[in-house]
C-alpha positions as CSV (number, residue, x, y, z in Angstrom):
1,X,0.0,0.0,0.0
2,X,1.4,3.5,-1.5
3,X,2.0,6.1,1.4
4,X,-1.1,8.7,0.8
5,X,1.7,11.5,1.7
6,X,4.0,10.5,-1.1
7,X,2.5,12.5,-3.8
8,X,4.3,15.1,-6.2
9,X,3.5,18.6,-5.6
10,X,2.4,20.2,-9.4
11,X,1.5,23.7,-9.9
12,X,-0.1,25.0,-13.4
13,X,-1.8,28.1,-14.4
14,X,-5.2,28.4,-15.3
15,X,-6.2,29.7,-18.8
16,X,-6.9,32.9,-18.2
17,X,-3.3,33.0,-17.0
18,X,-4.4,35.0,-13.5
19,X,-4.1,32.4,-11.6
20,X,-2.0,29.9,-9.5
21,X,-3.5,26.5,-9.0
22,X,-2.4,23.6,-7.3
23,X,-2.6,19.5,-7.9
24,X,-1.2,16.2,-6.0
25,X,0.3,14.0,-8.5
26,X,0.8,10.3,-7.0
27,X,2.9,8.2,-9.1
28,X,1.9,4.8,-10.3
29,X,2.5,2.0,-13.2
30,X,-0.9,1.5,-14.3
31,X,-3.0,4.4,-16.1
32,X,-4.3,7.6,-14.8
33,X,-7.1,8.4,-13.0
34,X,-8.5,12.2,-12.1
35,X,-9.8,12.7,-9.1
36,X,-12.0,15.8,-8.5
37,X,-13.2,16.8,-5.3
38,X,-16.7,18.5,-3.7
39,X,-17.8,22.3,-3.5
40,X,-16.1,22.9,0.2
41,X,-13.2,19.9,-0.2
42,X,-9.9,19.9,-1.6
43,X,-7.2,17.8,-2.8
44,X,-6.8,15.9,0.8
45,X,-10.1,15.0,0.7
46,X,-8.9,11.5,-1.9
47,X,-6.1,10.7,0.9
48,X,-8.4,7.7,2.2
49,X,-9.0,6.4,-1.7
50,X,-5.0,7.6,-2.8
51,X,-3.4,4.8,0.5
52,X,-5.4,2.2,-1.2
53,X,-4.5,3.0,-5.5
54,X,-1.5,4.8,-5.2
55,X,1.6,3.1,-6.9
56,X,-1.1,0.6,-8.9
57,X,-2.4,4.0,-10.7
58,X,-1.3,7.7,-11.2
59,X,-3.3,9.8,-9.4
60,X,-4.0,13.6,-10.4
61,X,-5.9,15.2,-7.5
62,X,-6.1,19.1,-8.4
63,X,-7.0,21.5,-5.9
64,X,-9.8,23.7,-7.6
65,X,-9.4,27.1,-7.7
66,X,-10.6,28.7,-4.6
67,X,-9.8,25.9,-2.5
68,X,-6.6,24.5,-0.7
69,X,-2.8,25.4,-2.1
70,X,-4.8,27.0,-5.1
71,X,-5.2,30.6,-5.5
72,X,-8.4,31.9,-4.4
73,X,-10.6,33.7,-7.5
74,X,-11.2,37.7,-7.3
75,X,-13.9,36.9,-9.7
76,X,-16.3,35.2,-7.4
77,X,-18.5,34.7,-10.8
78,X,-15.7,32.1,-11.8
79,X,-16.6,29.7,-8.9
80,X,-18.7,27.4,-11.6
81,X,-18.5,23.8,-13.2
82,X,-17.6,25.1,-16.9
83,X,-14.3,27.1,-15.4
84,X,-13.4,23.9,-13.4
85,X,-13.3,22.2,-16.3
86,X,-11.1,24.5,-18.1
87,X,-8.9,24.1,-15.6
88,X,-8.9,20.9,-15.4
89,X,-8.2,20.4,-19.5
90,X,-4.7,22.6,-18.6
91,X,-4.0,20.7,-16.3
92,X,-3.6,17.3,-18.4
93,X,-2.7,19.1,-21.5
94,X,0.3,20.6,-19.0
95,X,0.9,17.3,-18.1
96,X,1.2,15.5,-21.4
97,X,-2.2,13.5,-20.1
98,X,-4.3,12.2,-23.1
99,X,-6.4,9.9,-21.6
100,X,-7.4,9.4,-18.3
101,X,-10.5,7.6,-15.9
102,X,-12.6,10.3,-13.8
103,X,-13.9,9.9,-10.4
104,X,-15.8,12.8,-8.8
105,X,-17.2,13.5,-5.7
106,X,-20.3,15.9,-5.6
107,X,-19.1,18.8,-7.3
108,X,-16.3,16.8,-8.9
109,X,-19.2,14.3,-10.4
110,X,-20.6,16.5,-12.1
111,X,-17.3,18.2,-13.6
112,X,-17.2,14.4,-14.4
113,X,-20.0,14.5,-16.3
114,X,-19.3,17.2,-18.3
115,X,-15.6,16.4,-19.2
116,X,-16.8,12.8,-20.3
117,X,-19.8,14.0,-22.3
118,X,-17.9,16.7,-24.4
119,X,-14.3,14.7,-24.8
120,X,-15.7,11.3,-24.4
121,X,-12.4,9.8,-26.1
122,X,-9.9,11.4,-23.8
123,X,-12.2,9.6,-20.8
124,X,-12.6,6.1,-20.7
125,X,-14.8,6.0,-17.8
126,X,-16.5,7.7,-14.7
127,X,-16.9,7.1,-11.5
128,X,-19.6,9.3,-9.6
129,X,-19.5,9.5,-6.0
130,X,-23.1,10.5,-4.7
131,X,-23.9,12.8,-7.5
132,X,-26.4,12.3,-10.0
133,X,-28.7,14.1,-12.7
134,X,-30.9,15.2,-9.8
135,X,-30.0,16.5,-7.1
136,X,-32.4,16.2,-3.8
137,X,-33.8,19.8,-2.5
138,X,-32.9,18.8,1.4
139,X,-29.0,17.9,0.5
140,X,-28.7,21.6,-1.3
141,X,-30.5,23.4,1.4
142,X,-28.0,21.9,3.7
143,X,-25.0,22.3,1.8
144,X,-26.3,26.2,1.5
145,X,-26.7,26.1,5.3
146,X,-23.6,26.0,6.4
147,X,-20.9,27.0,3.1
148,X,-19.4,30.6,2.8
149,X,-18.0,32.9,5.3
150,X,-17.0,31.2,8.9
151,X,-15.1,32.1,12.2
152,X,-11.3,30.4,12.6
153,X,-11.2,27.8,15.2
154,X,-8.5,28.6,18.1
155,X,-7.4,24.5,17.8
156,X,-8.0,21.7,15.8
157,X,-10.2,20.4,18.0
158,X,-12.5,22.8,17.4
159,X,-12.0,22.7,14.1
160,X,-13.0,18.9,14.3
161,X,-16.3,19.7,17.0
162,X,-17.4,22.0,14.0
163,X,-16.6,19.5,11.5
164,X,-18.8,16.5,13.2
165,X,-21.6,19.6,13.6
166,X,-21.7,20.0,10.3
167,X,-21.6,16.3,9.1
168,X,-22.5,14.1,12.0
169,X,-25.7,12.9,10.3
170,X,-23.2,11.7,7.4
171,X,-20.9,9.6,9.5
172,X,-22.9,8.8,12.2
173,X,-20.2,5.8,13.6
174,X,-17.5,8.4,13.7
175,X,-15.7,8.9,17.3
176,X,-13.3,12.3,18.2
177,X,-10.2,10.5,16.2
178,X,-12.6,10.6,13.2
179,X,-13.4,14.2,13.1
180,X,-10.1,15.1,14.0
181,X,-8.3,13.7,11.1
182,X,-11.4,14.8,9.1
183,X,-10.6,18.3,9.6
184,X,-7.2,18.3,9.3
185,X,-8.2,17.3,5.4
186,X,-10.9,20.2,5.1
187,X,-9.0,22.8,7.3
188,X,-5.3,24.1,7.7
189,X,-3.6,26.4,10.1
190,X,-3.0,29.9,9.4
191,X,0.0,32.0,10.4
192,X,-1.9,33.1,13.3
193,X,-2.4,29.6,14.4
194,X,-5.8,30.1,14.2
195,X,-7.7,27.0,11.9
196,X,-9.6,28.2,9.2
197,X,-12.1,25.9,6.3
198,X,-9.1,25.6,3.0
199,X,-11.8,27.6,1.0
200,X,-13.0,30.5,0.0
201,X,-15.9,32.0,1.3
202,X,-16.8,33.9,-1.9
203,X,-17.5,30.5,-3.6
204,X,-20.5,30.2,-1.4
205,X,-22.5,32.7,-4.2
206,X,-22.4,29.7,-6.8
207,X,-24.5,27.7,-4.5
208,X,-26.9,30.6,-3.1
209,X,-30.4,31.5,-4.4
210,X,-32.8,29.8,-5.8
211,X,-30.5,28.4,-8.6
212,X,-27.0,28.0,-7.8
213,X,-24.9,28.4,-10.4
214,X,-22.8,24.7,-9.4
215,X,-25.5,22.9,-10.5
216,X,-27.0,23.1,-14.1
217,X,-30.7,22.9,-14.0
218,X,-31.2,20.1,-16.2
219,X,-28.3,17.3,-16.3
220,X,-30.1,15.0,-18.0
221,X,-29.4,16.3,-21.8
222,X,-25.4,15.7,-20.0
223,X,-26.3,12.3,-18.7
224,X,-27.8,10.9,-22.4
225,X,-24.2,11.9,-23.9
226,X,-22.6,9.3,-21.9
227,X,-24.9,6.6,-22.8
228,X,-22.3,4.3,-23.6
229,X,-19.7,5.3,-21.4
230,X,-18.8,2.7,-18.4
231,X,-20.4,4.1,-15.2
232,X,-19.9,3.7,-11.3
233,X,-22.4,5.5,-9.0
234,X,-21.6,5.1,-5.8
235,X,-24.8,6.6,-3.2
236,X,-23.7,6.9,0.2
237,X,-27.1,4.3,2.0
238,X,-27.8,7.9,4.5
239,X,-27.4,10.2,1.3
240,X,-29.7,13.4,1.4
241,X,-28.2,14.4,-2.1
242,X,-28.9,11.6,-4.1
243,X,-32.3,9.9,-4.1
244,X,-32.2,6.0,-5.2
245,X,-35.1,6.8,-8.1
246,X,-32.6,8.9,-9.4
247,X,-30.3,6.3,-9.3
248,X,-32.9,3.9,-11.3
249,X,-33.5,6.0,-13.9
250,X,-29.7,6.9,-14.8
251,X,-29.7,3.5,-15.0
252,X,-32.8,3.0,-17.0
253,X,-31.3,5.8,-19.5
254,X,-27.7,4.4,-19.6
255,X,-26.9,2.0,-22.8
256,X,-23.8,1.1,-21.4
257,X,-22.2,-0.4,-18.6
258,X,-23.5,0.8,-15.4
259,X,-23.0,-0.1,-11.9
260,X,-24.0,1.2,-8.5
261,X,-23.6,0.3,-4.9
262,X,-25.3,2.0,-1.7
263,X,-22.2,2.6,0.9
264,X,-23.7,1.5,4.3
265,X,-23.6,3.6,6.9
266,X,-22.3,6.8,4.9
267,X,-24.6,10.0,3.6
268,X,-23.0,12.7,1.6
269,X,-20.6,11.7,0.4
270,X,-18.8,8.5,1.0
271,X,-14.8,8.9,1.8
272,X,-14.2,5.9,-0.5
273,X,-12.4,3.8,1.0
274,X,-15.1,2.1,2.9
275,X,-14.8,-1.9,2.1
276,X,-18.2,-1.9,-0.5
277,X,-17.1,1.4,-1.9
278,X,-13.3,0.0,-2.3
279,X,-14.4,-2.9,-3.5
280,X,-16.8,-1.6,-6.3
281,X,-14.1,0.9,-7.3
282,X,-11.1,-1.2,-7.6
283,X,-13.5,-3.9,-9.9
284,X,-14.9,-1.2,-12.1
285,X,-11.6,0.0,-12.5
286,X,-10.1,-3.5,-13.5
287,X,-12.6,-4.0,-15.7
288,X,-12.9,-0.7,-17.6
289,X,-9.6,1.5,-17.0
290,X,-7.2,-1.0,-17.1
């Protein structure tokens, strides 16, 4: 098992050449895989997954603008699926990457989506981690609830009491140790020592109002352009995001090879390297990655 800490700091600009941005590379024999993380996450966020297919596969794990070692956006108007994207072509064209297997979380999913449907050649496959072509009204009023502007936390601890506050109903078998390392994947330390969410707050406007501009109103026009695409949806079993009708019917509309699994014991979203989730992943990847 690959040491999730041995990775290869990469930094690349973004199109627009304004900005800074930041990506983990984990080196591996096999081929590569691109893993994109939620609206509030960052890079750490695929340490749990990157211990278990590290070495076997390389690993690009970007940062998004706005988030982590990446620089934050003056133009909170950028914060939005299509720019990701961008960035995320530069990012392999910078790297010599022409072809590689996608697995998003959230946010990431649906960049996952829209990479595969308009370069379906360049990638192979997708994996979608509790993200779908509808998204349930309880999960975004809760994600609304609590993204954007936040006090620092005087210790980690704190950072971690806030952390479980905020996602207790997602992991609901997590103890202190749990939360802890939790936040020290969602949070870093400032130069005041103070501990402060690895975001920024100005990307709260693109899931605001009444139609937030992360999520496109209709993904289903996005989800018939992958019809023949191998597919992995993994729903977390407690999900408030991702209903399991919406599930059905991706699968009811999906001509190719599509697989999904309900991670017990895990809402929004699954860390990934839960046994079923590991399992399903590592398969689908066997099978349709190489």
């Amino acid at each position: 098992m690959s040491d999730p800490r041995a990775f290869e700091p990469y930094r690349y600009a973004s199109p627009c050449g304004r900005l800074s941005l930041f990506a983990r590379i984990y080196p591996g024999e096999g081929e590569t895989l691109l893993l994109m993380h939620g609206l509030t996450r960052n890079s750490a966020d695929f340490e749990p997954l990157a211990a278990h297919l590290a070495g076997r596969y390389r690993l690009i794990v970007p940062d998004q603008r706005g988030r982590g070692l990446s620089d934050y956006d003056s133009n909170a108007g950028n914060y939005r699926p299509d720019i990701y994207c961008a960035d995320m072509l530069a990012l392999l064209d910078g790297l010599g990457v022409e072809r590689a297997g996608l697995i998003g979380t959230s946010m990431g999913g649906l960049m996952a989506m829209i990479l595969a449907a308009t370069a379906p050649a360049r990638f192979p496959a997708v994996i979608l981690n509790d993200v779908g072509t509808e998204l349930d009204p309880a999960g975004i009023a809760r994600i609304q609830g609590y993204v954007g502007p936040a006090p620092a936390f005087a210790t980690w601890e704190d950072a971690a009491a806030r952390c479980g506050a905020i996602n207790h109903e997602a992991f609901p078998d997590f103890g202190p140790a749990d939360w802890l390392a939790f936040a020290r994947r969602t949070c870093v330390e400032g130069a005041d020592g103070r501990v402060r969410f690895a975001y920024d707050p100005g990307i709260s406007a693109s899931i605001k109002g009444d139609q937030p501009e992360t999520v496109p109103p209709n993904l289903w026009p996005l989800w018939d352009a992958l019809s023949a695409k191998p597919v992995l949806v993994l729903r977390g079993a407690l999900s408030d995001l991702l209903a399991p009708d919406t599930v059905r019917r991706m699968k009811d509309r999906h001509s190719g090879p599509f697989e999904t699994i309900d991670v017990p014991r895990r809402g929004h979203a699954p860390l990934l390297d839960e046994p079923a989730a590991l399992a399903a992943i590592e398969a689908f990847l066997r099978d349709h990655v190489g």
